[in-house]
N, C-alpha and C positions, 0 to 999 in steps of 0.2 A: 334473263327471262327464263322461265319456266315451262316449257313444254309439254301439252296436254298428258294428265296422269303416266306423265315419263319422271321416271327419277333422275335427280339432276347433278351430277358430279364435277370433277373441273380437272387441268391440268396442273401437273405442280411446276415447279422453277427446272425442273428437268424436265418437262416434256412425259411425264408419267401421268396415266388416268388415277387420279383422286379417288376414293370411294364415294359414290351417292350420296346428298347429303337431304335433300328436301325431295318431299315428293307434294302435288300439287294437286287440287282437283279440279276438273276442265269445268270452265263455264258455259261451254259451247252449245248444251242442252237448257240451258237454264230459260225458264218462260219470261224471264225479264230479258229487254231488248239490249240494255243498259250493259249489261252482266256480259251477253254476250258478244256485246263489241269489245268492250274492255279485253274480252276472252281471246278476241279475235285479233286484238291490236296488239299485244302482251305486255308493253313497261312503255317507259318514257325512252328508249334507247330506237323502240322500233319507230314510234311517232315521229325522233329525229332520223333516222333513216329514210324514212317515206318523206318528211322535208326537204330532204339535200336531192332526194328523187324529183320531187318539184320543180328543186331549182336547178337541175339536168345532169347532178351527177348519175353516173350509169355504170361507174368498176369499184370492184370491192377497194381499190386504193384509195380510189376518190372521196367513198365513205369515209374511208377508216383514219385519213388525211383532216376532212373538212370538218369530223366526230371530235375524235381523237380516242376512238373507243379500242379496246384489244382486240387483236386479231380474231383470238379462239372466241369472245363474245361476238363480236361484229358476225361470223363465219354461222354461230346458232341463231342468230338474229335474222339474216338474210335467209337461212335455210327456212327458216318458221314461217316469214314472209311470205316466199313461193310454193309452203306446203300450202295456207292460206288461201293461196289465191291473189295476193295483194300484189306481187310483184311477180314477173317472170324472168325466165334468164332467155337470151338471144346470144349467136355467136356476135362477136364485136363487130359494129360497122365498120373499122379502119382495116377490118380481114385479117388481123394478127388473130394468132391461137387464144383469147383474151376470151372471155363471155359478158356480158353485160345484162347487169338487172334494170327491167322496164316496168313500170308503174302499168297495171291492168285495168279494165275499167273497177273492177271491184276498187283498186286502188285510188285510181283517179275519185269515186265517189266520197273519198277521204278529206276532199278538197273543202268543204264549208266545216269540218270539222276544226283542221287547223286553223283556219281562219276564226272560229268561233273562241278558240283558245287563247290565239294572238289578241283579239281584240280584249277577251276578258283580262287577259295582263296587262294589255296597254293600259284600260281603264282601272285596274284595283295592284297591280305591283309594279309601278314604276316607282322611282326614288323621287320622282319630280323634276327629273333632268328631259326624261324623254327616251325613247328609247332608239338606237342609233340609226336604226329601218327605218325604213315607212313601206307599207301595203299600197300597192297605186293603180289605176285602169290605166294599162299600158300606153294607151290610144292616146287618151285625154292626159295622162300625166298628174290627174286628180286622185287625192285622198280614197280609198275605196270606203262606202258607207258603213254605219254597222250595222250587221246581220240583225232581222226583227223575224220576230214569229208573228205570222197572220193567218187570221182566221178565212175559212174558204171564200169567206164576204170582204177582204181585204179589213178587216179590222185589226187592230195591232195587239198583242195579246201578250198580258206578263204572265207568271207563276199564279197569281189567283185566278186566274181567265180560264186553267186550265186541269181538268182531272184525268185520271184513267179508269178505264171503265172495260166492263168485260170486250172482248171482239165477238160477236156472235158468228163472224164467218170463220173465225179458227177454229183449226180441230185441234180436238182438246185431246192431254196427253193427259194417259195415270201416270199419276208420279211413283218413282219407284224409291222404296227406303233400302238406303244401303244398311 
């Protein structure tokens, strides 16, 4: 992952900093809402990281065990997360010298998102075997439904049901040409 307009280097097989290799431009300004979750979320690595958060991992081992991602990536990954907002660190509940990263509400609000994703693979990239999970209401032990878009009237609403259109209560920004 890429780090708002930070230049991005690496470590080599000695433990020596790499020169800078990509630099990146932040989305985080960007007047699409889209742009800048994506901005906010940054790759497919962190999305698994805030999953394994879900399902109560809480130490960089834990991650980097149930991932199997490198250390030095895991390590910018989780930093990104808690500059965000998405996760924070806590000393360890078991009171060893350890820290532990906790899912924030900003993070918690990540929660229909995954699920909106899991379900779109269930239904379009499976092999036709099925896939080994299952999403369940704890209580009841039943199927969880699939996510629908409804309109304020409860109506159910696909891609033609719906536009974007100006907000008149935002304030509006000049855009700046770099």
């Amino acid at each position: 992952m890429q780090l708002h307009n930070a230049v991005i280097g690496g470590i080599d097989f000695f433990g020596t900093e790499r020169t800078p290799m990509v630099k990146r431009t932040s989305l985080e300004k960007a007047e699409c809402p889209i742009a800048r979750s994506l901005d906010a979320l940054g790759d497919w690595w962190s999305l698994l990281i805030i999953r394994e958060a879900f399902l109560g991992k809480r130490r960089f081992g834990e991650f980097q065990k149930s991932i199997g991602l490198a250390k030095n990536i895991l390590t910018v990954r989780l930093r990104a997360l808690v500059e965000r907002g998405i996760l924070t660190t806590a000393p360890a509940s078991d009171g060893s010298a350890y820290q532990e990263y906790l899912l924030t509400p900003k993070g918690r609000g990540i929660f229909p998102v995954l699920v909106a994703l899991r379900q779109w693979s269930e239904e379009f990239s499976c092999d036709g075997g099925g896939f080994p999970t299952l999403l369940v209401d704890r209580d009841k032990g039943r199927p969880v439904r699939k996510l629908e878009l409804r309109a304020e009237d409860g109506r159910l609403l696909g891609n033609g049901d719906t536009e974007v259109r100006p907000n008149s209560g935002a304030k509006r920004r000049r855009r700046v040409l770099a």
